[in-house]
C-alpha positions in Angstrom: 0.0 0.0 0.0 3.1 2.2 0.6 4.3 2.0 -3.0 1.0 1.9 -4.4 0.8 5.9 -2.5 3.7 6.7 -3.4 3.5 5.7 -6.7 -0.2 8.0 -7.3 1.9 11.2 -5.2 4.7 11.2 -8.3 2.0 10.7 -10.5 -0.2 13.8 -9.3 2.9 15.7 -8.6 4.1 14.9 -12.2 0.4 15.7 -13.7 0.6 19.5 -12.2 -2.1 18.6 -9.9 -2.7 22.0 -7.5 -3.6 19.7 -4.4 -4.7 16.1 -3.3 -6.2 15.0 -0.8 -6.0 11.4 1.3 -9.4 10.8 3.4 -11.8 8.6 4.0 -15.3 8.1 4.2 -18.2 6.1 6.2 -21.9 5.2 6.2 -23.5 2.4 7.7 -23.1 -0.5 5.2 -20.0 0.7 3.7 -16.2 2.9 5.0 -13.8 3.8 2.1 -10.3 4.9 2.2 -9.0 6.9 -1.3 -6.1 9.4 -2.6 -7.1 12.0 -5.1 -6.0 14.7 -7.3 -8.3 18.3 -6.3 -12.0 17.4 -7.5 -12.5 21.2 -8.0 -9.6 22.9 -10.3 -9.7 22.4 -13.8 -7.0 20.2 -15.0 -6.4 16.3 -15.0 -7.1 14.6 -12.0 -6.3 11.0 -10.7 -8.1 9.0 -7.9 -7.2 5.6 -6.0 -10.0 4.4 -3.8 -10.5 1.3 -1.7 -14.2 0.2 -0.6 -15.1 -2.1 1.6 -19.1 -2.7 2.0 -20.9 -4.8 4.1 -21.6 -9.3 3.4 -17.7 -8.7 2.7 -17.8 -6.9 -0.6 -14.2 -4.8 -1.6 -13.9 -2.7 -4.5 -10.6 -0.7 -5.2 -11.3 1.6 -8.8 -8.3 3.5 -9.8 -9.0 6.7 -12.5 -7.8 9.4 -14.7 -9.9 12.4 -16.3 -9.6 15.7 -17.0 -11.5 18.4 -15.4 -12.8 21.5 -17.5 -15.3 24.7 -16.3 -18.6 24.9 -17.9 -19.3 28.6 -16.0 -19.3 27.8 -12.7 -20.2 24.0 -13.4 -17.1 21.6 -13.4 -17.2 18.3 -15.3 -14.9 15.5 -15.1 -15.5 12.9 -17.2 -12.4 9.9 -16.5 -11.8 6.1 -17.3 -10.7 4.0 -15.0 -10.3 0.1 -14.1 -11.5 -1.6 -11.0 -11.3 -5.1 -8.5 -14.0 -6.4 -7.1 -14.8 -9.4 -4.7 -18.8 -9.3 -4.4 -21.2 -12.2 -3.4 -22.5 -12.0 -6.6 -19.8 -14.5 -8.2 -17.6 -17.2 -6.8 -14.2 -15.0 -7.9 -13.4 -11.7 -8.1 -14.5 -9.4 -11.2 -12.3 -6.8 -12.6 -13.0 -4.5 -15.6 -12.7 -0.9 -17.3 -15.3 2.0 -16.6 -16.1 5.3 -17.5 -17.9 8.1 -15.3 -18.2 11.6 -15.2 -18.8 14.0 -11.8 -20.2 17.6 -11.9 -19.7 20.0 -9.3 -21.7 23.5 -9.0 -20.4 25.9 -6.2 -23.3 26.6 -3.8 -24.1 30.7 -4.3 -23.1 32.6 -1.2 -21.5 29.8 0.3 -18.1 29.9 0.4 -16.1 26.7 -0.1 -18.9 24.4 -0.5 -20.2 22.7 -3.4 -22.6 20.3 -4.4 -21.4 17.4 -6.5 -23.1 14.1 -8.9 -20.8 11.3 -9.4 -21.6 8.4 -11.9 -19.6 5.4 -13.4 -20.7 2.4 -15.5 -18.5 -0.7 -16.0 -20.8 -2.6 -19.0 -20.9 -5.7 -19.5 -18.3 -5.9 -22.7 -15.7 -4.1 -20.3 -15.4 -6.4 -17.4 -14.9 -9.6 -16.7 -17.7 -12.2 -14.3 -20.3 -9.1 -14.1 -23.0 -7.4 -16.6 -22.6 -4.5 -15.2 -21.0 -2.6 -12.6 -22.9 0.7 -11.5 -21.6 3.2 -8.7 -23.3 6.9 -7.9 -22.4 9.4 -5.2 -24.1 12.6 -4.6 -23.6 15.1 -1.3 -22.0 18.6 -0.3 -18.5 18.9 -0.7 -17.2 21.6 1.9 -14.0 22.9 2.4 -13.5 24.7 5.7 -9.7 25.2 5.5 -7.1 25.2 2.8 -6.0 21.4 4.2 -9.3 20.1 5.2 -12.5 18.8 3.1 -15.5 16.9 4.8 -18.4 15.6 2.8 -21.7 13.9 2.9 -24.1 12.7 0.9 -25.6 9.4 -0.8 -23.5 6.2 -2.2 -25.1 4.2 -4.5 -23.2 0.6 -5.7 -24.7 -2.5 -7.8 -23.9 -5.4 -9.6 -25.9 -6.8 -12.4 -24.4 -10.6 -11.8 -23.1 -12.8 -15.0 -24.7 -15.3 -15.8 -26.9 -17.6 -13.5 -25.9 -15.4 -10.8 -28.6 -12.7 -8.9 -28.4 -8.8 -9.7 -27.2 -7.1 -6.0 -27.1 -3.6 -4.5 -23.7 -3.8 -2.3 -24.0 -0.1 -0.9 -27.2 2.3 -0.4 -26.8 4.3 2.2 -25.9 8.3 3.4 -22.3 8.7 4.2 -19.8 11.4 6.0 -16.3 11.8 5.2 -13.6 13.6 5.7 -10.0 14.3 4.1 -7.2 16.2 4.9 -5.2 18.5 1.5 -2.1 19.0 1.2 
């Protein structure tokens, strides 16, 4: 896991990333631990994230995008590849997926923003699923230049492969915090 950091510093350092951020987050049926490039500056941004859900699902998605300002809207559409070990197969799945987030600034606000996040893994991309569906939506708030807590709604499912039942692994609220540097 050392190396693995490490590795996703150099290469946010090397992008010209502005900040990252290393944090964490937790709801009742699911806690996540991730590394990511700054979800609000324009630019190309890189995330690591490890899930663990509850009947013993893990998840760790790895992904690059680029960020760009529509007005005050940013969008950040990436690709990325994924691991998964969920009850819906007897291995583990892995694939490719693509998602995009949007983030709008909340009008006299401050440092908070509200935020959609979407990715699809289909069933041609990945390998012992259908499909592989994750969403997140909350308020994004940054109180100090090294801190960012969130909260919101995580959304994961599974459409299982064949002979195998479709399963929501997360759908819950969540809170999270990270810390910037």
């Amino acid at each position: 896991m050392r190396n693995t950091t490490l590795a996703l510093g150099l290469l946010l350092a090397a992008t010209g990333s502005s900040a990252a951020e290393i944090g964490g987050q937790g709801g009742s049926h699911f806690w996540t631990a991730r590394i990511n490039s700054d979800r609000t500056a324009p630019g190309v941004q890189a995330a690591l994230e490890y899930v663990h859900g509850h009947q013993q699902t893990h998840l760790l998605d790895a992904s690059l995008g680029y960020g760009f300002s529509l007005g005050a809207l940013q969008v950040a559409p990436r690709i990325g590849a994924f691991w998964a070990d969920v009850k819906t197969t007897s291995t583990s799945s892995r694939g490719m997926n693509g998602g995009i987030r949007l983030m709008a600034p909340l009008p006299r606000a401050g440092a908070t923003w509200i935020y959609l996040d979407y990715s699809l893994s289909p069933d041609f991309a990945n390998h012992n699923l259908h499909a592989l569906h994750q969403l997140e939506a909350g308020v994004y708030y940054q109180p100090a230049k090294w801190l960012s807590l969130s909260s919101g709604y995580r959304y994961l499912s599974v459409n299982g492969d064949y002979g195998h039942a479709d399963q929501s692994l997360m759908d819950g609220l969540f809170i999270g915090a990270a810390v910037r540097f």
